[in-house]
C-alpha positions in Angstrom: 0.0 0.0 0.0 1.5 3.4 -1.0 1.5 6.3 1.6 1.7 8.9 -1.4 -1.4 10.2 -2.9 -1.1 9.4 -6.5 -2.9 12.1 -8.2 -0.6 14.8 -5.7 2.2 13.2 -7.1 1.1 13.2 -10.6 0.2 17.0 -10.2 3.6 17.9 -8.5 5.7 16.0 -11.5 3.6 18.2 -14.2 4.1 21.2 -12.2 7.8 20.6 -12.0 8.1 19.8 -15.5 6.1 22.6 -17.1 8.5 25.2 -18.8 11.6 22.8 -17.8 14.7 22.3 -20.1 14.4 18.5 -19.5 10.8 18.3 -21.1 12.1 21.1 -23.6 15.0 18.8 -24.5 13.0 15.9 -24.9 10.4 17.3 -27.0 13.0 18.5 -29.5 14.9 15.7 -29.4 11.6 13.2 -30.1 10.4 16.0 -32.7 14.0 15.8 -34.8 13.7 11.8 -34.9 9.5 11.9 -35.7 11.2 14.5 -38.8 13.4 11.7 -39.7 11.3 8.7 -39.3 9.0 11.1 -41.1 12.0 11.3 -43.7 12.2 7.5 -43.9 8.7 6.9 -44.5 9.1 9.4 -47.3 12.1 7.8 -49.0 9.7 4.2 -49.1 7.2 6.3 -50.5 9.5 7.6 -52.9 10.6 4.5 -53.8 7.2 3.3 -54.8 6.8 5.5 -56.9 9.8 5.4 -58.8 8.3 1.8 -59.7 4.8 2.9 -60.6 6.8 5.9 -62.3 9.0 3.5 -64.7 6.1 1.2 -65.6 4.2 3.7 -66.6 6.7 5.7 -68.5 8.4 3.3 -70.6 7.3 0.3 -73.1 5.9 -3.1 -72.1 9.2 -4.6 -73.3 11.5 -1.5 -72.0 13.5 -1.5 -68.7 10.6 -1.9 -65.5 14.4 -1.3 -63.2 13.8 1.0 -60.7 16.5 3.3 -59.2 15.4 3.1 -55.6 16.2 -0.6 -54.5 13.6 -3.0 -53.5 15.1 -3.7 -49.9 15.1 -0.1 -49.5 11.5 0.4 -50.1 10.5 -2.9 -48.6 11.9 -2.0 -45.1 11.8 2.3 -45.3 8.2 1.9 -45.0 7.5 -0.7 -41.9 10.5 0.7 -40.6 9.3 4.5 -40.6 5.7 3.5 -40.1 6.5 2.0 -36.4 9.4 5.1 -35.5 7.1 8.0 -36.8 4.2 6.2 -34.0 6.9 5.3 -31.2 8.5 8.9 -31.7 5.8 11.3 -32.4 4.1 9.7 -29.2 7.0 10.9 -27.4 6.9 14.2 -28.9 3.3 14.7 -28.3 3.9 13.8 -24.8 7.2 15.8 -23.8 5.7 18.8 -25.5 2.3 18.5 -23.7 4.3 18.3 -20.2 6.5 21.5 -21.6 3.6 23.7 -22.0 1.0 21.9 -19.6 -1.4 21.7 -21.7 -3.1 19.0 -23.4 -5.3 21.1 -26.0 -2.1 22.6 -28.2 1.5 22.0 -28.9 4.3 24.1 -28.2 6.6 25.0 -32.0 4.9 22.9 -34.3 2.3 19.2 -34.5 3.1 16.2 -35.1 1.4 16.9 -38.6 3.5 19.8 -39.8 7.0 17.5 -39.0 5.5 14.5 -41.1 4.2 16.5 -44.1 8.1 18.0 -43.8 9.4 14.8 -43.4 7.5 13.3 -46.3 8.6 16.3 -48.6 12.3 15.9 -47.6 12.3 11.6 -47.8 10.5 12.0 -51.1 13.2 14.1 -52.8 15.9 12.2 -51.4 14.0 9.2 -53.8 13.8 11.2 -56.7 17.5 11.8 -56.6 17.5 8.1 -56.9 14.9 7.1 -59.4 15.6 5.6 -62.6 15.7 8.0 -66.1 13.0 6.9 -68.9 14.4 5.1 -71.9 13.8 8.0 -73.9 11.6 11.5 -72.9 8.2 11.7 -74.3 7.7 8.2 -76.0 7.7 4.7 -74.7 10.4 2.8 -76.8 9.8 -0.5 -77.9 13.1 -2.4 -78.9 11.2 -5.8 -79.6 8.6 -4.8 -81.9 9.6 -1.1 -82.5 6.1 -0.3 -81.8 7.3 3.0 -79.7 4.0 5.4 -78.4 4.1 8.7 -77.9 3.2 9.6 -74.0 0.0 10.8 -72.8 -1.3 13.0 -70.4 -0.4 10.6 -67.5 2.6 9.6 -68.4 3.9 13.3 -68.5 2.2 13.7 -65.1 4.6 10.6 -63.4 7.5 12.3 -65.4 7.0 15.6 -63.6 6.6 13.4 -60.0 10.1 14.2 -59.4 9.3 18.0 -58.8 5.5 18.1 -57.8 5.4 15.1 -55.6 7.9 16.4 -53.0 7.1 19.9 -53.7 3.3 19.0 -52.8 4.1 17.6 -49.5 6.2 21.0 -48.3 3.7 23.1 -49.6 1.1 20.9 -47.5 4.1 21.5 -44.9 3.9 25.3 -45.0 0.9 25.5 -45.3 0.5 23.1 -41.9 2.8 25.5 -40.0 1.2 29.0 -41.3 -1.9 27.3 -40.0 -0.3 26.7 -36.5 1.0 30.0 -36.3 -2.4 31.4 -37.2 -4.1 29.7 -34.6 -1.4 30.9 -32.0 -1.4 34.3 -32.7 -5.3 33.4 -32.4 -5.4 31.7 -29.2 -2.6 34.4 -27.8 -5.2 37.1 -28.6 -8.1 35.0 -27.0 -5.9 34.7 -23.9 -5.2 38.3 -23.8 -8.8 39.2 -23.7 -9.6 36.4 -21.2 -7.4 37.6 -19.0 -9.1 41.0 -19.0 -12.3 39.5 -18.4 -10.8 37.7 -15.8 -9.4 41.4 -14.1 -12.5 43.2 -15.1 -15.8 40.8 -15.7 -18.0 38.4 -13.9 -16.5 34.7 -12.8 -19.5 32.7 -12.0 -19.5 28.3 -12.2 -21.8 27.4 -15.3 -23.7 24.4 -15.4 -22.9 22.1 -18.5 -26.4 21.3 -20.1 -25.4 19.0 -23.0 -22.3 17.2 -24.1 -22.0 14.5 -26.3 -20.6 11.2 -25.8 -17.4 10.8 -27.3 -15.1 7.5 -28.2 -13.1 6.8 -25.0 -10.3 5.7 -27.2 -9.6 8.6 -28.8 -6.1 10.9 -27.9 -8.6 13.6 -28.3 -11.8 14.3 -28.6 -13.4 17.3 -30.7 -16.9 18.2 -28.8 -19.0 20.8 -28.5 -20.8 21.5 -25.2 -23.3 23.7 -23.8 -23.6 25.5 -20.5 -26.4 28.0 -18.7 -25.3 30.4 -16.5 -27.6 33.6 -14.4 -26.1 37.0 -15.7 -26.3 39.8 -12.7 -29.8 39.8 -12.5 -30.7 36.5 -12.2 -31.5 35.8 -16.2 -30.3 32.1 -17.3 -28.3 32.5 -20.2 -27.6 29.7 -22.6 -23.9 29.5 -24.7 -22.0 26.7 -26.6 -18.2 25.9 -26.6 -15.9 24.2 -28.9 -13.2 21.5 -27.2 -10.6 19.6 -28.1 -9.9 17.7 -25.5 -8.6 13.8 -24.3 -12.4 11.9 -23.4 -11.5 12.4 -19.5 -11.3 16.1 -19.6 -15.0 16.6 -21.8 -17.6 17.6 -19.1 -20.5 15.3 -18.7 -24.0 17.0 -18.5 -24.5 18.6 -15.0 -20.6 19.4 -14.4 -19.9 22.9 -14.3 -17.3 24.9 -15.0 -15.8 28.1 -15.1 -17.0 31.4 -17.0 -16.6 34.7 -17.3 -18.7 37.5 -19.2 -19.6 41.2 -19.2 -21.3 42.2 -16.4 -22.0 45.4 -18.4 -23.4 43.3 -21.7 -23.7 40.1 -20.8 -25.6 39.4 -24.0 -22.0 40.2 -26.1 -20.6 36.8 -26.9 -17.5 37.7 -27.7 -17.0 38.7 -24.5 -17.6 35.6 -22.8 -14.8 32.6 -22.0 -15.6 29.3 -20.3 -12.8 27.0 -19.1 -13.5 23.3 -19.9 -11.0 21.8 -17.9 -12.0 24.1 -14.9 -7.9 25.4 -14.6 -8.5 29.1 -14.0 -5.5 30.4 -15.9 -6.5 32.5 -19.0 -4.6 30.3 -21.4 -7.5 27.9 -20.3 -10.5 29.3 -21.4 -11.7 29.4 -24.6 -14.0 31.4 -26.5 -17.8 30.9 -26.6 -21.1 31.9 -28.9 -24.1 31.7 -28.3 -26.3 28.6 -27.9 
């Protein structure tokens, strides 16, 4: 029997690790080998589609050789498959306990670091894959039979530039989108924290939340809560969460909001924490119902 209160202890180590360079460490660390599993997956990738690439580009009875090796694509792709889980895990986690939060990541997702692995694994490949027998017609050296290339066959020609091209665009466009939503979420925190100084705190009573899959990371909800403004009115909002299936309140929890004592009827104006943490960085924007 342990004489240490589990959930204290739990709470202490978070505390203790929030903003630390050990979890900072380890989420770069994990992040840099998710970017290169990321990288290997990509090369695999690449590497089928050199193959698809060759077949399609060149005659029945021309050379089907890729340049990317078989073994290399047979094992890049288990291989990088099983590190990108194992480490992005990791990276999700250590990030999570850097910022102590479980509702965004510090830097960048897991999804912006795979999209850049991709792009970079891919044009590793295409430094790799094989050349056509000739550009712009499939050569037939048995019957002599040679056809010119369609609109496909120019498409899988011009893989080499759009394919890993595609996936860092996707990539750029992952972490504009991230820095979007922080600059977002910042601002929401800014004015939170002003409602917090100069509003209303009251405890408001969630009224519908729907069940979610309990083996999910995270689950993406919306909930609504009633709350009395300062003269007793019941009031009636909705919230959007993103949040692991513990943390979603049931129907009849209630949690933290703040509004407008002076327009309680402006939604903009009005932040309910879903975890019920009473930092501003916790609560999140509401509309209404």
């Amino acid at each position: 029997m342990s004489l240490t209160d589990p959930v204290e202890s739990e709470r202490r180590t978070a505390a203790a690790l929030r903003g630390s360079p050990a979890a900072l460490t380890a989420a770069l660390l994990f992040g840099a080998g998710g970017l290169l599993a990321a990288a290997v997956l990509g090369l695999g990738v690449g590497g089928v589609f050199d193959q698809l690439r060759v077949v399609t580009l060149n005659s029945v009875f021309g050379n089907w050789d890729a340049g990317v090796p078989i073994a290399v694509r047979a094992a890049a792709i288990p291989v990088g498959v099983l590190a990108c889980i194992l480490l992005f895990g990791q990276y999700s986690k250590w990030n999570h306990r850097y910022t102590g939060r479980t509702t965004f990541f510090a830097f960048v997702g897991p999804l912006t670091l795979v999209l850049l692995g991709l792009a970079l694994g891919t044009w590793v490949a295409t430094t790799m894959w094989a050349a056509p027998d000739a550009i712009g017609v499939a050569v037939d050296p048995t019957f002599h039979d040679d056809e010119p290339w369609g609109l496909g066959a120019w498409i899988m020609y011009a893989a080499q530039w759009w394919l890993p091209g595609l996936l860092a665009l996707l990539g750029i466009a992952s972490l504009l989108g991230r820095i979007a939503s922080g600059r977002y979420r910042a601002r929401n925190s800014e004015l939170a924290a002003e409602m917090l100084r100069s509003g209303s705190l009251v405890d408001a009573e969630v009224v519908r939340s729907p069940d979610g899959p309990t083996e999910a990371a995270r689950v993406a909800a919306t909930i609504t809560l009633r709350f009395e403004d300062a003269e007793g009115r019941s009031r009636w909002v909705k919230c959007q969460v993103l949040l692991p299936p513990s943390e979603v309140p049931g129907i009849g929890a209630r949690r933290p909001l703040v509004f407008d004592p002076c327009d309680p009827g402006d939604a903009t104006r009005i932040f309910v924490s879903p975890t019920g943490r009473s930092d501003a960085s916790d609560f999140l924007p509401a509309r209404t119902a």
